[in-house]
C-alpha positions in Angstrom: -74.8 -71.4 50.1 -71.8 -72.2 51.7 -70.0 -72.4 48.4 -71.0 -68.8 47.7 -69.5 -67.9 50.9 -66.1 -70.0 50.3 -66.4 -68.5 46.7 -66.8 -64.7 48.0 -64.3 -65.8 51.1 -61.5 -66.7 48.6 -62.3 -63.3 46.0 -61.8 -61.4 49.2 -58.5 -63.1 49.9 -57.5 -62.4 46.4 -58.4 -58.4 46.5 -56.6 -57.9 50.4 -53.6 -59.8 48.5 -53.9 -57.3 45.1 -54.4 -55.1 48.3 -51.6 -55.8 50.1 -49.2 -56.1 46.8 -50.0 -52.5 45.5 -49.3 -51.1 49.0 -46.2 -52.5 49.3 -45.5 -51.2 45.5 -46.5 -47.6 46.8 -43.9 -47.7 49.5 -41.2 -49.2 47.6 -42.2 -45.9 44.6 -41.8 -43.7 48.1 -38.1 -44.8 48.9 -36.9 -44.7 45.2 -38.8 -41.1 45.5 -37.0 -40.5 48.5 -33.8 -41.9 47.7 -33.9 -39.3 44.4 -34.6 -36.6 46.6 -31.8 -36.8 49.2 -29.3 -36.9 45.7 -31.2 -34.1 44.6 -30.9 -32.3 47.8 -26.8 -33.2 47.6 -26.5 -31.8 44.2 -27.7 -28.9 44.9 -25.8 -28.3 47.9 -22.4 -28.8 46.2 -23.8 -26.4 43.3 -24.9 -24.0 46.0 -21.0 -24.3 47.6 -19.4 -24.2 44.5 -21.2 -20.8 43.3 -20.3 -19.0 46.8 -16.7 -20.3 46.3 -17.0 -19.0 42.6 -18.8 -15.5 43.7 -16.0 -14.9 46.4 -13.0 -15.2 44.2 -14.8 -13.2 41.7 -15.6 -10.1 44.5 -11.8 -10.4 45.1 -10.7 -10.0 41.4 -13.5 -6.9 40.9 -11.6 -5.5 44.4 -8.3 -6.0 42.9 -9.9 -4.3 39.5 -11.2 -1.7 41.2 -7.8 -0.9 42.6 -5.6 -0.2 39.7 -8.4 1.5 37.9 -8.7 3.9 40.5 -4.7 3.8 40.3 -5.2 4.7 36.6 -7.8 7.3 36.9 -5.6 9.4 39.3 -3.0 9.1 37.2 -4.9 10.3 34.5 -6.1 13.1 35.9 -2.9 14.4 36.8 -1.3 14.4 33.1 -5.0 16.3 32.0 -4.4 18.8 34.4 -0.9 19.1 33.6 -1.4 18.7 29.5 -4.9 20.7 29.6 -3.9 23.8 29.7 -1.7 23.8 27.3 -3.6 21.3 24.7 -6.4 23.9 24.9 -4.6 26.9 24.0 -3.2 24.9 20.9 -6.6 23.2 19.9 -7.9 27.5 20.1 -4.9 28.3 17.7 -5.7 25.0 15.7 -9.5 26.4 15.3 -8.3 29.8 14.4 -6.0 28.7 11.7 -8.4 26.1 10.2 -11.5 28.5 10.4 -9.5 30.8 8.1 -8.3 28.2 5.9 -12.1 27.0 5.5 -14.1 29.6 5.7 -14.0 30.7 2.0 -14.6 27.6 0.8 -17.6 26.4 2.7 -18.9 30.2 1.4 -18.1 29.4 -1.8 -19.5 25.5 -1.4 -23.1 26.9 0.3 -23.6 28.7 -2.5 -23.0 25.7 -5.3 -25.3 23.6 -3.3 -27.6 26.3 -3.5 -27.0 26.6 -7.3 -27.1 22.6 -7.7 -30.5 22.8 -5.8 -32.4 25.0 -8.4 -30.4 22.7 -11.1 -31.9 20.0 -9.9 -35.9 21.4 -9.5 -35.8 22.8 -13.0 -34.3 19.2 -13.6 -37.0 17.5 -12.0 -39.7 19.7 -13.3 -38.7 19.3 -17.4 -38.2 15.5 -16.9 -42.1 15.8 -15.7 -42.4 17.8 -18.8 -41.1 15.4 -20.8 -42.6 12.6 -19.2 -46.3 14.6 -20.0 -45.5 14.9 -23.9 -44.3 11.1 -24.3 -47.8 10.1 -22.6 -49.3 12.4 -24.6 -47.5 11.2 -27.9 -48.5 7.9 -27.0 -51.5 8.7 -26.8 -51.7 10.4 -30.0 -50.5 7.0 -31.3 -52.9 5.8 -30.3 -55.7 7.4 -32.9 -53.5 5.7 -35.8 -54.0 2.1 -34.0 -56.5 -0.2 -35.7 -57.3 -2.1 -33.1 -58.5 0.4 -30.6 -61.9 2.4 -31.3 -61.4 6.1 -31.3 -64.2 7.1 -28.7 -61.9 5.1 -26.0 -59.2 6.9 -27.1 -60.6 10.9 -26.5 -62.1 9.0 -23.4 -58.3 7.5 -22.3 -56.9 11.5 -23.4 -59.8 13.3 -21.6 -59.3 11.3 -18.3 -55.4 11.4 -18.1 -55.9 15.7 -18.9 -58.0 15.8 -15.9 -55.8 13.5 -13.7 -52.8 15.8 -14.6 -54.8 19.1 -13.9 -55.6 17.9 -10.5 -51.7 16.5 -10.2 -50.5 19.8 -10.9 -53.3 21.9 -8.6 -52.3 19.7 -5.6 -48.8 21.2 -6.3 -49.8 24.4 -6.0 -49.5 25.6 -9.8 -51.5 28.4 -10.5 -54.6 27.8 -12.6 -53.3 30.0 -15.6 -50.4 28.0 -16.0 -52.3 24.8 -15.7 -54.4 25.7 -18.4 -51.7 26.6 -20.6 -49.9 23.8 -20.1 -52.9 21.0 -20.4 -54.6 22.7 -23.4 -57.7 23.8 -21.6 -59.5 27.0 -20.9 -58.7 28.7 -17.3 -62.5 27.6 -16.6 -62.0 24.1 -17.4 -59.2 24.3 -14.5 -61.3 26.2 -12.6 -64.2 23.4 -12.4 -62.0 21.2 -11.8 -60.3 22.4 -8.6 -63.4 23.1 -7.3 -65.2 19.9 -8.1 -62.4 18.0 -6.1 
């Protein structure tokens, strides 16, 4: 019994001393800490001076800046009022000339843009025209092909027709004209437009 004591006597000696060793660890982590601090703190104090002396010499120059601009814009306010007057009664004869000069041509100009505008619809609408018999040539091509069975063929023609009816609804063509140009009777078209 008494050597359980000595025994849990000396494993209490041994955890005060762990005790007392990690204690004494803690402080000396607490003076390194506070040792870091105070450089810290001394750091930032010279930054914190050296911005203040930075931000003073830079509210002097704006002053400074602010002076001879103001310098500048009276200055320039002078030579306006002194030049205005008579820079605006040139620019006025200046317009009047050139608004002669141009005026013709920018007549004559509107009216080949307006020219070049149609030009380029009835362009536009026999490329679509041309595009619409190459399809359909191909398509016609088609029927002398081997390899592809005629009932797919009327079916591939049949289809595309229909497509380009509604195409050409959608784009506001009358249904007389669509018919004439498609190949199909006015009631065909007709259907058509109402089915979609």
């Amino acid at each position: 019994m008494i050597t359980a004591l000595l025994i849990i006597l000396f494993l209490l000696d041994i955890g005060l001393l762990f005790l007392f060793l990690n204690v004494n660890k803690k402080q000396e982590s607490h003076s390194d800490l506070l040792t870091d601090l105070t450089e810290e703190r001394r750091l930032l104090t010279e930054l914190r001076n050296s911005i203040k002396e930075e931000l003073t010499s830079a509210q002097e120059r704006n002053k400074e800046t602010v002076a001879k601009v103001s310098h500048i814009a009276a200055e320039a306010e002078q030579e306006m009022r002194s030049g205005g007057q008579s820079l605006a009664s040139g620019m006025e004869e200046i317009i009047t000339e050139l608004g002669s000069k141009f005026d013709k041509p920018l007549k004559e100009l509107a009216k080949r843009q307006a020219s070049t505008t149609v030009l380029l619809k009835r362009l536009d609408q026999e490329s679509n025209r041309l595009q619409k018999l190459i399809n359909r040539g191909e398509r016609l091509l088609k029927f002398f092909d081997q390899k592809t069975p005629f009932n797919d063929v009327l079916k591939e023609i049949e289809t595309k027709r229909y497509e380009d009816c509604l195409s050409l609804l959608s784009q506001g063509m009358p249904s007389e004209k669509v018919a004439t140009e498609l190949g199909m009777s006015r009631s065909e078209v007709e259907l058509i437009s109402s089915l979609s």
